[in-house]
SEBANU-856424 format. One record per residue (C-alpha): x, y, z. Coordinates in Angstrom, 2 decimals, always signed. Layout:
! SEBANU-856424
+---------+---------+---------+
!       x !       y !       z !
+---------+---------+---------+
!       X !       Y !       Z !
...
+---------+---------+---------+
***
This chain:
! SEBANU-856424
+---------+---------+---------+
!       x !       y !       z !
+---------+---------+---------+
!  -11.54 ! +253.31 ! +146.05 !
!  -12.07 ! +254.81 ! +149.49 !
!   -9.32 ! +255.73 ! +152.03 !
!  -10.67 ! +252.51 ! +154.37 !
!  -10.28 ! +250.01 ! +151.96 !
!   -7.68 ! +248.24 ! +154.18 !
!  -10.10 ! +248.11 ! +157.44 !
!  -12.40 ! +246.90 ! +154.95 !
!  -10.06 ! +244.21 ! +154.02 !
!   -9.73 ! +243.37 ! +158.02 !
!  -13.70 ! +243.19 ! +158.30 !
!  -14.14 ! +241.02 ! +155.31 !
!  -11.09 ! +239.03 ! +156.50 !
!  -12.55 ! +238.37 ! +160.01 !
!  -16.38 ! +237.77 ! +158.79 !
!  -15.28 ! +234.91 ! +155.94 !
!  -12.33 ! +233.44 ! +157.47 !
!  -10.05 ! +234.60 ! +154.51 !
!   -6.85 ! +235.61 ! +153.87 !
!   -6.05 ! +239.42 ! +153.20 !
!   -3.91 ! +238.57 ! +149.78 !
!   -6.71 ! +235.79 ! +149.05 !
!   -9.22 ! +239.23 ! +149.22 !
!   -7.17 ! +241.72 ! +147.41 !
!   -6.15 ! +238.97 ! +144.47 !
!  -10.33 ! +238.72 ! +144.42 !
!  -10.67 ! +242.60 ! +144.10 !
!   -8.35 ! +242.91 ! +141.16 !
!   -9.36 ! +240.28 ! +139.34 !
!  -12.74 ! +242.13 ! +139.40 !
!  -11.06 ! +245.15 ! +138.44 !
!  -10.03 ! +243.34 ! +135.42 !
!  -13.10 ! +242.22 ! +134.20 !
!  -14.68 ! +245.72 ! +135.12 !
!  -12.09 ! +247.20 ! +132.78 !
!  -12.76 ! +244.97 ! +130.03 !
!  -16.53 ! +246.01 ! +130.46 !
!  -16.03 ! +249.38 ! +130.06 !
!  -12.73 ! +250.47 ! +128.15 !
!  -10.90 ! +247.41 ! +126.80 !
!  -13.08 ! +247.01 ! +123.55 !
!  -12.46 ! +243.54 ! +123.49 !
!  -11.30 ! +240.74 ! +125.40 !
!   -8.08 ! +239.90 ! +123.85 !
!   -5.73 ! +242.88 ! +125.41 !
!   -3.79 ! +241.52 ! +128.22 !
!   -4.93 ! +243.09 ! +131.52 !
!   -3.43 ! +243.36 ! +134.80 !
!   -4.43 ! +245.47 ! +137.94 !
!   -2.38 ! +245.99 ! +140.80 !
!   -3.52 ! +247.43 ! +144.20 !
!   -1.88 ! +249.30 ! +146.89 !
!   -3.22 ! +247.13 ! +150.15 !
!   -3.08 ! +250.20 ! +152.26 !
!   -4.66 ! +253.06 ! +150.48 !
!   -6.86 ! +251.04 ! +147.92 !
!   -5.67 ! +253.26 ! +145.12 !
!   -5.91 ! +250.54 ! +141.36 !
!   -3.17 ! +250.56 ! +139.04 !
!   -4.27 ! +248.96 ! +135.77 !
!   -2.07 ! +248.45 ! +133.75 !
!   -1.92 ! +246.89 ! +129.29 !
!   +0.98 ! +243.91 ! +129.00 !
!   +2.03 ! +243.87 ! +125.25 !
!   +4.86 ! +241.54 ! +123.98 !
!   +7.90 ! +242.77 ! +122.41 !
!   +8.20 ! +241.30 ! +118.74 !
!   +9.77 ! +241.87 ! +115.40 !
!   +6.38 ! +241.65 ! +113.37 !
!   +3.29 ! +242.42 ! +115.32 !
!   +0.51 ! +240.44 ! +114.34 !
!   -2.13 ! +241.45 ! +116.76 !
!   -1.59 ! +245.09 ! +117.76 !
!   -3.81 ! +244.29 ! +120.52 !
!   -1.12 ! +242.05 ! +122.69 !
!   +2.20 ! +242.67 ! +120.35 !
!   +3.99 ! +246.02 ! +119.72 !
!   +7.49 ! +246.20 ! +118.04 !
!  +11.35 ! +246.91 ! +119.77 !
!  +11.36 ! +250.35 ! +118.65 !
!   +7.82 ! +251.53 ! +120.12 !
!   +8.57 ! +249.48 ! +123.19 !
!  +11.40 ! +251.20 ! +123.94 !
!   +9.63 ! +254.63 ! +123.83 !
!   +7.94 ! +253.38 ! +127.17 !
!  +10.68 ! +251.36 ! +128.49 !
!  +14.04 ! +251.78 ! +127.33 !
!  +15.27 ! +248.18 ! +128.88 !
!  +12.51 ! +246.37 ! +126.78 !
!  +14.32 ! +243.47 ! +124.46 !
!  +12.71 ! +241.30 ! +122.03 !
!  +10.77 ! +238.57 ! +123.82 !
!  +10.17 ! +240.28 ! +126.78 !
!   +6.80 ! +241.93 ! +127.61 !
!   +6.35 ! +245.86 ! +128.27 !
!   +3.45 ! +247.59 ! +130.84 !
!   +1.50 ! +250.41 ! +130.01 !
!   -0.59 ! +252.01 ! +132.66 !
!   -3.93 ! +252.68 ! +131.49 !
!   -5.70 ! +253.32 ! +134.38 !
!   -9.34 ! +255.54 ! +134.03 !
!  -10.50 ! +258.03 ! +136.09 !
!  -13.81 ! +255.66 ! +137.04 !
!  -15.43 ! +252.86 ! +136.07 !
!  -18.57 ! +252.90 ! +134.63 !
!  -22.20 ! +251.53 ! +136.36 !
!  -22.06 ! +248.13 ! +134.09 !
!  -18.47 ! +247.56 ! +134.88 !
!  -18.92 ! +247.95 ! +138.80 !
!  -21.54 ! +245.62 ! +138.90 !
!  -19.35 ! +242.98 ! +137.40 !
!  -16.81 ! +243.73 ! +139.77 !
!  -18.94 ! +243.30 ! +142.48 !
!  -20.85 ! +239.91 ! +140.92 !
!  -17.02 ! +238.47 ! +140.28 !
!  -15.78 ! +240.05 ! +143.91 !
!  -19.18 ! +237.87 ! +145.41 !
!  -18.79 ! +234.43 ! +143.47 !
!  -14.68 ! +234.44 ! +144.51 !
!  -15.47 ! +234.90 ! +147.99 !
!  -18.43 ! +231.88 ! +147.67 !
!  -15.53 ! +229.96 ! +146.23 !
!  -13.26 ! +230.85 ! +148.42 !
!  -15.68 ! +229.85 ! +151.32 !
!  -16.46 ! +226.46 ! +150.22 !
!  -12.57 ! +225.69 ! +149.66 !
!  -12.32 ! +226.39 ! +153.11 !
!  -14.64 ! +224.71 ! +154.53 !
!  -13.71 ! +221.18 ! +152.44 !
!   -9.92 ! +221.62 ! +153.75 !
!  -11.27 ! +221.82 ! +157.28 !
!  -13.08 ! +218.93 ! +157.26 !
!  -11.05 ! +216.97 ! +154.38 !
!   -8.99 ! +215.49 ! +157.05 !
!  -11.36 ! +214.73 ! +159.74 !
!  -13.14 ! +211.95 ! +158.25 !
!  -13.37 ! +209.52 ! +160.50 !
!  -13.14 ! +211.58 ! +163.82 !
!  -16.16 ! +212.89 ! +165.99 !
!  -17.83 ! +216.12 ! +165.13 !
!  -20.37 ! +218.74 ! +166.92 !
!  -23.54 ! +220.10 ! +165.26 !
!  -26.84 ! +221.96 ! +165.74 !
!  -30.25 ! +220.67 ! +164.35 !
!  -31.90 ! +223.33 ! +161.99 !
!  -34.29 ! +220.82 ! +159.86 !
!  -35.39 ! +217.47 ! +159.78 !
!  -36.80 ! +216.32 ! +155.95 !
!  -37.05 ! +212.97 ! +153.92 !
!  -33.29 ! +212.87 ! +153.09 !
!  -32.50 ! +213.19 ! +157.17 !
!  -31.47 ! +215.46 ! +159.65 !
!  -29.76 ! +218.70 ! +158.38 !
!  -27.23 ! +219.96 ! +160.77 !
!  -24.81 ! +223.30 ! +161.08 !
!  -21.17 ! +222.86 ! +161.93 !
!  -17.93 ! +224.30 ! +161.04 !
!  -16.90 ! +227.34 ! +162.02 !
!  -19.20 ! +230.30 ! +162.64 !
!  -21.73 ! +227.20 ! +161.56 !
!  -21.36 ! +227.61 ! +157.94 !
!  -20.81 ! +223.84 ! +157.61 !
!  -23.98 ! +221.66 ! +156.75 !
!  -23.86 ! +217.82 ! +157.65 !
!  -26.47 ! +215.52 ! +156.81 !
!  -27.48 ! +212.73 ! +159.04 !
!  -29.60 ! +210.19 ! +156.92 !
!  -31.66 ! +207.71 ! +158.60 !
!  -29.63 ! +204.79 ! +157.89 !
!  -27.11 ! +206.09 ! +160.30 !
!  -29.56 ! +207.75 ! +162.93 !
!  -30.22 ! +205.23 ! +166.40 !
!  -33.91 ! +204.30 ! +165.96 !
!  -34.60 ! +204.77 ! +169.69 !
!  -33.01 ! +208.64 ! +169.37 !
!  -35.27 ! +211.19 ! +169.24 !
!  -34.17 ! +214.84 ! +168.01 !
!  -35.52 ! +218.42 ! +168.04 !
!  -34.55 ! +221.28 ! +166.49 !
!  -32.00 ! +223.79 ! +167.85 !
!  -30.84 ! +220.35 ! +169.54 !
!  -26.42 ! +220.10 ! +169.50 !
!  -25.64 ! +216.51 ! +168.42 !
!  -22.07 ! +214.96 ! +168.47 !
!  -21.70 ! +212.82 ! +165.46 !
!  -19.00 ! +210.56 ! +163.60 !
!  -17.99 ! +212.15 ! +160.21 !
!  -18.14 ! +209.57 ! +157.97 !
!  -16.84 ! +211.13 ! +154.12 !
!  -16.50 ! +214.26 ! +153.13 !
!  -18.28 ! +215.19 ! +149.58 !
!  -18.21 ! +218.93 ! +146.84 !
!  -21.63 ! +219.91 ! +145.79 !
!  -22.52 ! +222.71 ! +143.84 !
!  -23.71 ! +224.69 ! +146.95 !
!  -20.44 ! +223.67 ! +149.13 !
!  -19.52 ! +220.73 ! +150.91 !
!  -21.36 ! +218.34 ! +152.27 !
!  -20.96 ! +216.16 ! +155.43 !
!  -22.20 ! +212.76 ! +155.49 !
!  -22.18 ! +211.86 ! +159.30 !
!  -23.10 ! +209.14 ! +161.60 !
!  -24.37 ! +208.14 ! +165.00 !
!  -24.87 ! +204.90 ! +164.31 !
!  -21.60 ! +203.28 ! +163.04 !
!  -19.80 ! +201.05 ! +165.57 !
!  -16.57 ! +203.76 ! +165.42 !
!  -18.68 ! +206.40 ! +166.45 !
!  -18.40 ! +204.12 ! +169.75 !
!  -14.89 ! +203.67 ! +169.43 !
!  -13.82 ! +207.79 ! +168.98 !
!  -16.10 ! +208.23 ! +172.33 !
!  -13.75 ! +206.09 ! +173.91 !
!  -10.98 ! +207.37 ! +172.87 !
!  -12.41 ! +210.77 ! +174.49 !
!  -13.26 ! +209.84 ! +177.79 !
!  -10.59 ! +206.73 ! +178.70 !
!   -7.04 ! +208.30 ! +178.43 !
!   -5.50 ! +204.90 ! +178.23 !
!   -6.79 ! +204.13 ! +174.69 !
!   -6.00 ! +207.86 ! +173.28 !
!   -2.55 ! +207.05 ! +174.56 !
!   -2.33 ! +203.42 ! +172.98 !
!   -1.67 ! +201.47 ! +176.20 !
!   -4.92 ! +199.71 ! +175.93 !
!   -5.98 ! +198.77 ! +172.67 !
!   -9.75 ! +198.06 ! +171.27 !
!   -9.81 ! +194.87 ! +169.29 !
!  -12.95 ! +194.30 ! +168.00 !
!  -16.29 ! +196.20 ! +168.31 !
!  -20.10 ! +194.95 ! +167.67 !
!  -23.00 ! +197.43 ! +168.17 !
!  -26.77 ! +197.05 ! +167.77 !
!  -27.38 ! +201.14 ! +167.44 !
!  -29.43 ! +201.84 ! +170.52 !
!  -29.95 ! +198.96 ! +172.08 !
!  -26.45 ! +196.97 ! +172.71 !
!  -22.93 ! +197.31 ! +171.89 !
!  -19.96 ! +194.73 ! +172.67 !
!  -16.48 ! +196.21 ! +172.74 !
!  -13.36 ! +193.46 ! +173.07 !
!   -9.85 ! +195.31 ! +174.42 !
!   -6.49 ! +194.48 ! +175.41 !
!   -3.90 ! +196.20 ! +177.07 !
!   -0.66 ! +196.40 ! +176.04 !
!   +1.37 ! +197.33 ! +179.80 !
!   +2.15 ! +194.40 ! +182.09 !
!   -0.36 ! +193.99 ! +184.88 !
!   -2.70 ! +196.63 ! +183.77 !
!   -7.05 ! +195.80 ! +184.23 !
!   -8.14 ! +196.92 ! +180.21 !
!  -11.98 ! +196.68 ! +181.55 !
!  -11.11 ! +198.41 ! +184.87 !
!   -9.58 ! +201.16 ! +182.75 !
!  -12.37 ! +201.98 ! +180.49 !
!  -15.06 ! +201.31 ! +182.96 !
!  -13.48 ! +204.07 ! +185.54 !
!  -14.00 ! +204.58 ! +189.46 !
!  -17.61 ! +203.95 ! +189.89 !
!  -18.20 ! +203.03 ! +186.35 !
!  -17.96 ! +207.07 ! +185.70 !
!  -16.05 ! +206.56 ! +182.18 !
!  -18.28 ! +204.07 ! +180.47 !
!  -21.67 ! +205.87 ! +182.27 !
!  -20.27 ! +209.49 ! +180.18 !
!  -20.57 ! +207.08 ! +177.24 !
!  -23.53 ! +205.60 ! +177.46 !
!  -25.51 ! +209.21 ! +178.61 !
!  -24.21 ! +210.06 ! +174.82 !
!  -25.63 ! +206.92 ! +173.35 !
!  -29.32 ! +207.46 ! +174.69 !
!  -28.90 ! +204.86 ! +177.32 !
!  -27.48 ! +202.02 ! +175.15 !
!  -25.90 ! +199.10 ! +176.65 !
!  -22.17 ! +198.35 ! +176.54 !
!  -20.38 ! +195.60 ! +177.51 !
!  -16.28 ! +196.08 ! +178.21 !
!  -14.98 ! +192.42 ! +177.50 !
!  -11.28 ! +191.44 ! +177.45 !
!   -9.72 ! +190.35 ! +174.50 !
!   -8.09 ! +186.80 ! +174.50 !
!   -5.63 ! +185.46 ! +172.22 !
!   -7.47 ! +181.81 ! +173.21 !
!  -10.63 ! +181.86 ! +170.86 !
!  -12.22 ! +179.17 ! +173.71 !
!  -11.49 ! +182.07 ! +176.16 !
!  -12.68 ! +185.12 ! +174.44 !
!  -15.86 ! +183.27 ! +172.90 !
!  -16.65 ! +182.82 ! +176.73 !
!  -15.76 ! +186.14 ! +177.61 !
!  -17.88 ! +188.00 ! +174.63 !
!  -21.18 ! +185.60 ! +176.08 !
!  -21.32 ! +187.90 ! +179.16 !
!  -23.07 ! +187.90 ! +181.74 !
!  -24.00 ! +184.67 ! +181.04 !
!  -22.47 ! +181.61 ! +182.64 !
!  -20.23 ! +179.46 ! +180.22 !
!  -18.66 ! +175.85 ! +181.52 !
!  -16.95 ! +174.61 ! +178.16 !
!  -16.39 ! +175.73 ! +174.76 !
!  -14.84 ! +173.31 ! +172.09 !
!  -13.44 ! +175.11 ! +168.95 !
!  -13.69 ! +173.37 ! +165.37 !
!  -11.25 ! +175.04 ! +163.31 !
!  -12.34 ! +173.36 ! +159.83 !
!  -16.00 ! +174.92 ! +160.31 !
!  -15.05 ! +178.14 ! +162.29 !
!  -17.86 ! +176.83 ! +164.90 !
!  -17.73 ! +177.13 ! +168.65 !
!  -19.71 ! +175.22 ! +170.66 !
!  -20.55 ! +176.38 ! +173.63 !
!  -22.28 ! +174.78 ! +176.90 !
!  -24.12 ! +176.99 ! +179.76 !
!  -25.55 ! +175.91 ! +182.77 !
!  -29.60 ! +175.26 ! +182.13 !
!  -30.39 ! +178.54 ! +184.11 !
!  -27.77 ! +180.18 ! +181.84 !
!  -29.20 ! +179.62 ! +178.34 !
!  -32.06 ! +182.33 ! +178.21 !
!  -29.23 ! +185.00 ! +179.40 !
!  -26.87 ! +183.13 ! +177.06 !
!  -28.98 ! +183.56 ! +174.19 !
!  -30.16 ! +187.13 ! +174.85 !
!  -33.69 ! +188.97 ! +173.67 !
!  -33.92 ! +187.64 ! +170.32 !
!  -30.91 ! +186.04 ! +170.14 !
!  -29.31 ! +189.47 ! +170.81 !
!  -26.73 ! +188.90 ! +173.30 !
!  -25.18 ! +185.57 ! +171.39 !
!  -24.94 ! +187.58 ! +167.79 !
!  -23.16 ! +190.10 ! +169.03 !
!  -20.65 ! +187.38 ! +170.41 !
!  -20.94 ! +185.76 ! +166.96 !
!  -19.88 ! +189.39 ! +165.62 !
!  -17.12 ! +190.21 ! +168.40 !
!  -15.63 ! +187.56 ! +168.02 !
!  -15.85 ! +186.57 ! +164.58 !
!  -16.72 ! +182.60 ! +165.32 !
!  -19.97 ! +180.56 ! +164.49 !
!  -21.13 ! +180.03 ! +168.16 !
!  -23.36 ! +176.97 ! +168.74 !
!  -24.70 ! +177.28 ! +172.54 !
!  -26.38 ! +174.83 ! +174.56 !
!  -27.55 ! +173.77 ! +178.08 !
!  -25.93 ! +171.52 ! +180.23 !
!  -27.33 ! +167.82 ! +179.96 !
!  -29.72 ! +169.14 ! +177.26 !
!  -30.55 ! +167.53 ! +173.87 !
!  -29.25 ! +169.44 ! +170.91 !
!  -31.88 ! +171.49 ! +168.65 !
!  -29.62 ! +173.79 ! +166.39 !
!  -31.46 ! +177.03 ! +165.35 !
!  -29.89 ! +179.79 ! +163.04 !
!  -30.74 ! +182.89 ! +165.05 !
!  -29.30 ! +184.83 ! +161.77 !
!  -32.54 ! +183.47 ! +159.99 !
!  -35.27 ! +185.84 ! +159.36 !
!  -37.77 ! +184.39 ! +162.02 !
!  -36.73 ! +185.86 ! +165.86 !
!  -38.03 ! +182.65 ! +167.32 !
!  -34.15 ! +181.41 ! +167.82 !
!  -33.87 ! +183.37 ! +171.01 !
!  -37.11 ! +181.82 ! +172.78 !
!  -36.34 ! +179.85 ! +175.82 !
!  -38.13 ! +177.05 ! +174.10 !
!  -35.27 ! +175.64 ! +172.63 !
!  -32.35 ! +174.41 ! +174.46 !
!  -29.85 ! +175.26 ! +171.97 !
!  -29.23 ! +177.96 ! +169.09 !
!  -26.36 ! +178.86 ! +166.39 !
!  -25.75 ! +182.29 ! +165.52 !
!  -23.58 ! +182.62 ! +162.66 !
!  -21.06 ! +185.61 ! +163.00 !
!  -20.19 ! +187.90 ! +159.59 !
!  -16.50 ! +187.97 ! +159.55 !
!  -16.77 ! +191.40 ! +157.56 !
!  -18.82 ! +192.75 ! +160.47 !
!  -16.46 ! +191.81 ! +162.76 !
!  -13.10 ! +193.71 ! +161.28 !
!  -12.81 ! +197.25 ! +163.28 !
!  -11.45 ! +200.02 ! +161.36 !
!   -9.89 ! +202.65 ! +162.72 !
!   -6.82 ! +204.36 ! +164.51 !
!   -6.49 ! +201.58 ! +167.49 !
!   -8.08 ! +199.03 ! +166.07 !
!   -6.55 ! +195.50 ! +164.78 !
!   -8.42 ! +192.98 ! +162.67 !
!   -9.02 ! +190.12 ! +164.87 !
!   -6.55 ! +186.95 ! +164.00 !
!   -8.67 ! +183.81 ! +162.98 !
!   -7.15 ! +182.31 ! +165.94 !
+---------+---------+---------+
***
């Protein structure tokens, strides 16, 4: 071993991230198997090798037990001989004899080195899943380095040695990416594979909304105001109910900022993508009319049996109501977690499921239209978040 075997150890231990014991536990395991290459004869002896961390210098040394009757001369030896190399050695016990050779042969470095290479791979991927085991579900940073059919391949971690895949259900449709491009992302699960972890993330998922949020508005990191419900059309429109829990205290004024700063950080992340701040009501009359914004609403009657709200707008109102394709009342339907029937004022009643395949529901040609909202859509997960009460 040479005399710089510990600044070695303080190279290695800065370039992989590891441990200095983790590295010299590694090196004599190596040793071990090197041995048994070259001088054990067989793989049954009990080997152990112990090295000085400062000068390098291997110790290996043979571990027999002390018995009565040896049965295998190869890991047994009786009192009496045992107590020719130790004279405290008792029956049951275990004796150490160094062994160590001069040098080890070509065959048996090259095993050390092949086991000293796959325990530091090991090593590395252990790492890497503990530092991102727990971080499921916040926001992580990446760098583009290839785009193929399963998605976007991105480094991460630190010193980049992290790879987190992007598929294209989760990618915004309207985003486009190039290579060498850094991307914030939400991680989504954490999985082992054979060639180290994997990342599954997200930039799509509703929460990915809700962690931005929780970045740039200090009042919902803190707690005091809370996000209730969130529904998101990736790139295109996203609908975020809140509430604040201190007396007299705007929740929309909060996250929108002075000059609309806050909410304009977020949407310059999000490509451009709407997002409408609504406050959360306990009144389900109220906070169906709230989630319609900007639109217009005069009266909303709530049928409890059929989890239906029906909803009247002024006649100028219904196209904004409605939204392009229907889009601004099923994200209401979503928010909100209500069946929402809308209608003009003074206008006979035509019933149209915008949910249904066809996008002619949202065409001004009808007065009316029903969007049915997916209660599972409408549950938030999350730190902050509370399921919205049927009301």
């Amino acid at each position: 071993m040479r005399s710089d075997f510990s600044a070695s150890l303080a190279q290695l231990t800065a370039e992989k991230g590891l441990q200095k014991d983790e590295l010299i536990d590694m090196v004599e395991a190596a040793m071990v198997s090197a041995y048994r290459k070259d001088f054990a004869g067989n793989d049954e002896k009990n080997i152990v090798v112990r090295i000085d961390p400062q000068s390098g210098s291997p110790h290996v040394y043979e571990v027999r037990n002390v018995v009565e009757v040896v049965e295998n001369p190869d890991t047994e030896v009786v009192l009496a001989d045992a107590r020719a190399l130790d004279p405290n050695a008792e029956n049951g016990g275990t004796i150490e004899r160094e062994v160590t050779p001069p040098n080890f042969g070509r065959i048996g470095a090259q095993t050390a080195k092949q086991v000293i290479l796959q325990r530091i791979r090991e090593a590395e991927r252990d790492h890497i899943y503990q530092e991102f085991a727990d971080r499921e579900g916040d926001i992580i940073t990446g760098i583009v380095r290839r785009i193929d059919p399963r998605g976007i391949i991105l480094e991460t971690g630190s010193g980049g040695k992290a790879e987190a895949l992007l598929p294209p259900s989760e990618q915004v449709p309207t985003e486009r990416v190039r290579m060498g491009q850094r991307l914030r992302m939400y991680l989504m699960e954490v999985n082992r594979a054979a060639r180290g972890p994997m990342l599954i993330v997200s930039r799509a998922h509703r929460n990915f909304v809700r962690r931005l949020m929780e970045l740039e508005i200090p009042e919902i990191y803190n707690g005091v105001v809370e996000i209730r419900s969130i529904a998101r059309e990736p790139g295109s429109r996203t609908k975020v109910a809140v509430h604040s829990r201190q007396s007299g205290l705007d929740p929309v004024g909060a996250c929108v900022g002075q000059r609309g700063m806050r909410i304009q950080n977020i949407v310059n992340e999000l490509g451009g993508e709407r997002i409408d701040i609504i406050q959360w009501h306990e009144d389900p009359a109220k906070f169906v009319a709230a989630a319609l914004s900007p639109a217009r609403v005069l009266n909303v009657q709530i049928d409890e049996a059929t989890k239906t709200a029906s909803v009247t707008v002024p006649e100028a109102q219904l196209s904004l109501a409605i939204g392009k394709e229907g889009q601004n009342a099923r994200l209401a339907a979503k928010l909100t977690g209500w069946r929402v029937d809308i209608k003009s004022e003074a206008a006979p009643r035509e019933t149209v499921e915008s949910a249904a395949p066809e996008p002619a529901a949202a065409t001004q040609e009808r007065p009316e239209t029903s969007v049915n909202g997916e209660f599972a859509e409408s549950t938030v997960e999350g730190a902050g978040a509370g399921a919205l009460p049927p009301a």
